[in-house]
C-alpha positions in Angstrom: 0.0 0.0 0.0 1.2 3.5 -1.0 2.0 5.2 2.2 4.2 8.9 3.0 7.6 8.5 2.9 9.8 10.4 5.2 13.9 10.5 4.1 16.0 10.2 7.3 19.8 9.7 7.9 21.8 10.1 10.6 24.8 11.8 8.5 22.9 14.7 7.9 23.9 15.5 11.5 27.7 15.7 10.6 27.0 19.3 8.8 28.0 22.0 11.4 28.4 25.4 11.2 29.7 26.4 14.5 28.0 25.4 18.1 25.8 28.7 18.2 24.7 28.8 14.5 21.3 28.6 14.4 21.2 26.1 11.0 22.2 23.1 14.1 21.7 19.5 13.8 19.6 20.1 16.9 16.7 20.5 14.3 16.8 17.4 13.2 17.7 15.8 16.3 14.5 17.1 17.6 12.5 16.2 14.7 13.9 12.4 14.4 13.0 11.9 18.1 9.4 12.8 17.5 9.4 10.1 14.6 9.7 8.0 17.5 6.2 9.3 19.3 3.9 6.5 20.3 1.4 8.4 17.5 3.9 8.6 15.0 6.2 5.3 15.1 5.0 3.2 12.1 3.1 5.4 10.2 5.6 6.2 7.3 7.9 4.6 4.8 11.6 5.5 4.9 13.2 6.7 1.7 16.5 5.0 0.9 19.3 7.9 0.7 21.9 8.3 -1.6 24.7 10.8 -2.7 23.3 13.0 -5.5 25.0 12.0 -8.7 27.4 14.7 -10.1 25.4 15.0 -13.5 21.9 15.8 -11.1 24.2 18.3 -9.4 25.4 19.9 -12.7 21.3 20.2 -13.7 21.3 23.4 -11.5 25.0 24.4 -10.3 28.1 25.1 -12.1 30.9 22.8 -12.3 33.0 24.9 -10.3 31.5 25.2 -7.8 30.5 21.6 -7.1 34.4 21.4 -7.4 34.7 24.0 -4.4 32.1 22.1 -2.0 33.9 19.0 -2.9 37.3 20.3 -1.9 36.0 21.1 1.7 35.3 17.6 2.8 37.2 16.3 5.2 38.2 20.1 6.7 37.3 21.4 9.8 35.6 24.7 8.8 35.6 26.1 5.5 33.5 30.0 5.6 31.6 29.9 1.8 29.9 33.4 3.2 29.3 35.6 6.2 26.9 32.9 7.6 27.5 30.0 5.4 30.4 27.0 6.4 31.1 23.6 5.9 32.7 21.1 8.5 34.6 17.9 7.8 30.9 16.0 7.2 29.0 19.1 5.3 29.7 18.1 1.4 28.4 14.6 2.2 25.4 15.6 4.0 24.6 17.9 1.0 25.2 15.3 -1.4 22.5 12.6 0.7 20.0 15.6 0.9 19.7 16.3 -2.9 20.4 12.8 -3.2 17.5 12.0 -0.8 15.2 14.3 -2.3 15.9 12.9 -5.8 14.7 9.4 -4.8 11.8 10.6 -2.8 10.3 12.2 -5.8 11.1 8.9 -7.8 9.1 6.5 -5.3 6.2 9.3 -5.2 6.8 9.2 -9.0 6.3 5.5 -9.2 3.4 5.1 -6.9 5.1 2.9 -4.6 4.5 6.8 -2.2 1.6 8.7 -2.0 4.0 11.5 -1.2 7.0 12.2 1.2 9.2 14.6 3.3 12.6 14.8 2.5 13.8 15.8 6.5 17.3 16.7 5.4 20.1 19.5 5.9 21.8 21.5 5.1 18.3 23.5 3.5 18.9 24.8 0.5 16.6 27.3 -1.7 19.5 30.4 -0.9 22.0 28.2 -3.2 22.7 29.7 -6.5 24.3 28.4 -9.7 27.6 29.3 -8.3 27.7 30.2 -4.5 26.6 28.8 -1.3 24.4 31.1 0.5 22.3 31.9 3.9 22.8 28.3 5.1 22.5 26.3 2.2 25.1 24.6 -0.2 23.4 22.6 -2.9 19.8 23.7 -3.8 17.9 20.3 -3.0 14.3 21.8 -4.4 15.5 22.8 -7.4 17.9 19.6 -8.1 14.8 17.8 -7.9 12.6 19.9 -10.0 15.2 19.5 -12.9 15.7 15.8 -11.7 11.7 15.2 -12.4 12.1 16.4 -15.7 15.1 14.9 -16.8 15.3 11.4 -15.8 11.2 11.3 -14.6 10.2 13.5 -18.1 7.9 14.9 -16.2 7.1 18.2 -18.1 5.5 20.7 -15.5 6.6 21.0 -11.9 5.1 23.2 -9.4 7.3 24.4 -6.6 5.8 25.9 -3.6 8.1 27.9 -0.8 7.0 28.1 2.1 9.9 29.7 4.3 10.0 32.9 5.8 12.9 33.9 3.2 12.5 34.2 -0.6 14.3 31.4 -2.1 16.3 33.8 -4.5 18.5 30.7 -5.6 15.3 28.6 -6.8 14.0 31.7 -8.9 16.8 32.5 -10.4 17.2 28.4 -10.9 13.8 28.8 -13.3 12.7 32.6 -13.7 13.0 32.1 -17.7 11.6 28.5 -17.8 7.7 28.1 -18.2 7.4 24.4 -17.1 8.5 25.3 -13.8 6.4 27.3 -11.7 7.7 28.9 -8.6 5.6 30.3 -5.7 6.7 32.2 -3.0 5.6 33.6 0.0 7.8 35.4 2.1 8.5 38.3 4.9 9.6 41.6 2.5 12.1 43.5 2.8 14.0 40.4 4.7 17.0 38.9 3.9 18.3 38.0 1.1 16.4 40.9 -0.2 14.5 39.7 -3.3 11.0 38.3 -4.1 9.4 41.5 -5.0 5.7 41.7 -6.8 6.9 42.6 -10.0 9.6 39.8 -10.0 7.7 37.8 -12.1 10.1 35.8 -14.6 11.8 37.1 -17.4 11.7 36.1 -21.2 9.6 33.0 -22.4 9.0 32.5 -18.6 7.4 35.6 -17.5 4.4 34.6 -15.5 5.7 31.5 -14.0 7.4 33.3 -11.4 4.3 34.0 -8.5 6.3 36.0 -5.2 3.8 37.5 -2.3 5.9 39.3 -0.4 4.6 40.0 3.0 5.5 42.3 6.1 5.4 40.3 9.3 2.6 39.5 11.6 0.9 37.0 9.1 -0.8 34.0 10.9 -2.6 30.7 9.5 -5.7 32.3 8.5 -3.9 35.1 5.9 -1.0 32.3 4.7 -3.9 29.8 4.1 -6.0 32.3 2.3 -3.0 33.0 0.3 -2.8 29.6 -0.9 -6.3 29.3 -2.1 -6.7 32.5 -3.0 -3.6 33.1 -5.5 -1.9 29.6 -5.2 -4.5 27.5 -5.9 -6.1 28.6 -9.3 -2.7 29.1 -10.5 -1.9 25.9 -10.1 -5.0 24.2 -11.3 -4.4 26.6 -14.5 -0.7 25.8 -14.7 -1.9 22.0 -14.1 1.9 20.4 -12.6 2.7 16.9 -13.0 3.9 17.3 -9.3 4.4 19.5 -6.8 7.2 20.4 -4.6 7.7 22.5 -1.7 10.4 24.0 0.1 8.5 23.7 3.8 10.8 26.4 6.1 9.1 26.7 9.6 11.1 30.1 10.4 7.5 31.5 10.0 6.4 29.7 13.1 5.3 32.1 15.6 8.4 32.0 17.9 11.3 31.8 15.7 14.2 33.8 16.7 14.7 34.9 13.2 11.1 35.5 11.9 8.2 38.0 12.2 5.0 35.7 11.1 2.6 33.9 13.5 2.0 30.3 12.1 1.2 27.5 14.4 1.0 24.3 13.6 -2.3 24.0 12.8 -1.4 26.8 10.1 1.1 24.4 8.6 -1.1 21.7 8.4 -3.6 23.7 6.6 -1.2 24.6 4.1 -0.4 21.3 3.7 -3.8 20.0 3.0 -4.4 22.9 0.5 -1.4 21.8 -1.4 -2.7 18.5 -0.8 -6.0 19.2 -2.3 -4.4 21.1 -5.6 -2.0 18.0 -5.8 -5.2 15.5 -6.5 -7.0 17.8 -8.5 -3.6 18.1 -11.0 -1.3 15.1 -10.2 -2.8 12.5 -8.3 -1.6 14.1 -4.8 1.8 13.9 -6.3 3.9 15.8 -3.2 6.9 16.1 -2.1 8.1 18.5 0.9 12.2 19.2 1.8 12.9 21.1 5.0 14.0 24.4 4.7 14.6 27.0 7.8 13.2 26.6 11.0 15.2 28.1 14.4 12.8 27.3 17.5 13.6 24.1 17.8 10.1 22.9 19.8 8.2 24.6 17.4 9.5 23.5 14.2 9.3 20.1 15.6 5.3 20.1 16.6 4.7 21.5 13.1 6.7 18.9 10.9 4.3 16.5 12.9 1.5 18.4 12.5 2.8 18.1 8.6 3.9 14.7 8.5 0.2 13.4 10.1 -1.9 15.4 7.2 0.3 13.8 4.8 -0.2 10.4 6.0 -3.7 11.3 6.8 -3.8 11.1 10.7 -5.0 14.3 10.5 -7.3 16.0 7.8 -7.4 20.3 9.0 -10.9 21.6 7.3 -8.4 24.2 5.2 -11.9 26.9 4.7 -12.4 26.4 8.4 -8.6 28.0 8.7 -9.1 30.4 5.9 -12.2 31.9 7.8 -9.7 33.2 10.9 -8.2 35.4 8.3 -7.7 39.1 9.1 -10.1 40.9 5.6 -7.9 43.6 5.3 -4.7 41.8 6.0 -6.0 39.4 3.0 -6.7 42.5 0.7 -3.0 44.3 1.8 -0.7 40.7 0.7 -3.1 39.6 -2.4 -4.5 43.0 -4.6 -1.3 43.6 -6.0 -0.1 40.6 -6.7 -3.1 39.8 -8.5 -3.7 42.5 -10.2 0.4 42.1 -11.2 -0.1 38.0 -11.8 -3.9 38.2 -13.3 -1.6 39.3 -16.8 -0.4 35.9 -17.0 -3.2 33.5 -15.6 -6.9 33.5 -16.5 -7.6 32.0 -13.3 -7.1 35.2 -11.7 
């Protein structure tokens, strides 16, 4: 039976940046022990892991700098920028998460999952063609996105991002390339400082780039309304052959680097949304990867509030959540980028 799959390895934890960086392999410490929950033991299928291949690599970065992340291992601390390192471990822990995410969008691919959660690190949507950047050294989201097309020929792919920072790494990865959708929400003006309205794709894929840029203070009603208000026709329009997302949970409501107000039962709505537009396109064809996410408690009660829609111990009435929504905090982060997006999609 087709169940979620979850990919989970203990070598992930050999990435460190330093013992007070925030990117720690506390998170997934945390998040692995709650795998082990009386509710949750049992419940999902793990994903074998495996190195990303060099060619998958090549799909998104450049082969210099693959050469430069592959010269760090076995050092002790290599700085790539002001708040990105690697450690002796970091260039194989990168390598299993794109690798991971790879084969979890294979099995989904295949039927053998209904969908999965890559629970990986480093994150990765700040990671350009040639640089590492804001924690992340390969980008995982959008070696998969290409991997799905490549060696899956899967034509359209929907990525949906989540994290409380624009992944400027993922747009940039596709912002001239109509079969791959990207969607963003995001705190604006944040770091790294991109993901305005009018950033909306350039040549043959203008459109297909979708930010909603967002000052802080947003809770689950406004970022589930988002996702069925713009998110959700889009994507029925656009019509993926599966979707991905790049799940951060910095917009939980006590991160130490965030502004938003999410709880859990805000990021299990969004799930279920993404959920929904996943059967209505792809046969609920989904796959998450962890992103950001700094209070470590918190990020850890919403994977699980995640991980049980996916597998279906839960099912959050998404309208139900939608309804909470602040009116006029709806009309400020979704006029504009309609009006600016309603160009590009009937839906709209």
């Amino acid at each position: 039976m087709a169940e979620t799959g979850i990919v989970r390895d203990e070598r992930f934890m050999e990435h460190q940046m330093g013992p007070y960086h925030p990117e720690s392999p506390k998170r997934l410490e945390a998040i692995y022990a709650m795998l082990d929950d009386t509710d949750m033991r049992g419940h999902f299928q793990e994903v074998p892991v495996r190195r990303a291949e060099i060619e998958e690599l090549l799909l998104i970065h450049s082969p210099e700098y693959v050469e430069k992340l592959a010269a760090t291992e076995g050092k002790d601390y290599t700085y790539l920028d002001p708040d990105t390192q690697t450690s002796s471990g970091s260039y194989e822990a990168a390598l299993l998460a794109a690798g991971g995410m790879c084969e979890a969008i294979s099995l989904v691919h295949s039927g053998e999952l209904n969908n999965a959660f890559a629970l990986v690190r480093p994150p990765g949507h700040h990671a350009e063609k040639t640089r590492a950047m804001g924690f992340c050294l390969f980008n995982n989201v959008a070696i998969g996105a290409r991997y799905a097309q490549k060696y899956l020929h899967l034509r359209r792919v929907l990525v949906a991002d989540w994290d409380l920072h624009h992944g400027n790494g993922t747009q940039h990865s596709f912002e001239d390339d109509p079969s791959i959708l990207y969607f963003s929400t995001h705190q604006y003006p944040f770091y790294p400082g991109s993901g305005g309205i009018n950033e909306v794709g350039i040549g043959k894929g203008e459109g297909f780039t979708v930010n909603v840029p967002l000052s802080g203070g947003y809770g689950d009603g406004e970022y589930v309304g988002i996702f069925e208000r713009v998110l959700r026709p889009i994507a029925i329009e656009f019509n993926p052959e599966i979707i991905l997302v790049s799940a951060g949970f910095d917009i939980y409501m006590e991160d130490p680097l965030g502004g938003m107000r999410v709880t859990p039962t805000g990021f299990a709505a969004m799930t279920r949304s993404i959920m929904q537009i996943g059967e209505e396109c792809c046969g609920g064809n989904v796959v998450i990867t962890l992103e950001g996410g700094y209070d470590i408690q918190g990020q850890c009660n919403s994977v699980k509030a995640v991980l049980k829609e996916l597998s279906g111990l839960s099912h959050t009435d998404v309208a139900n959540v939608v309804a909470q929504a602040d009116p006029r905090a709806m009309e400020a982060a979704t006029k504009k980028v309609i009006e600016t997006q309603g160009r590009y999609w009937k839906s709209l």
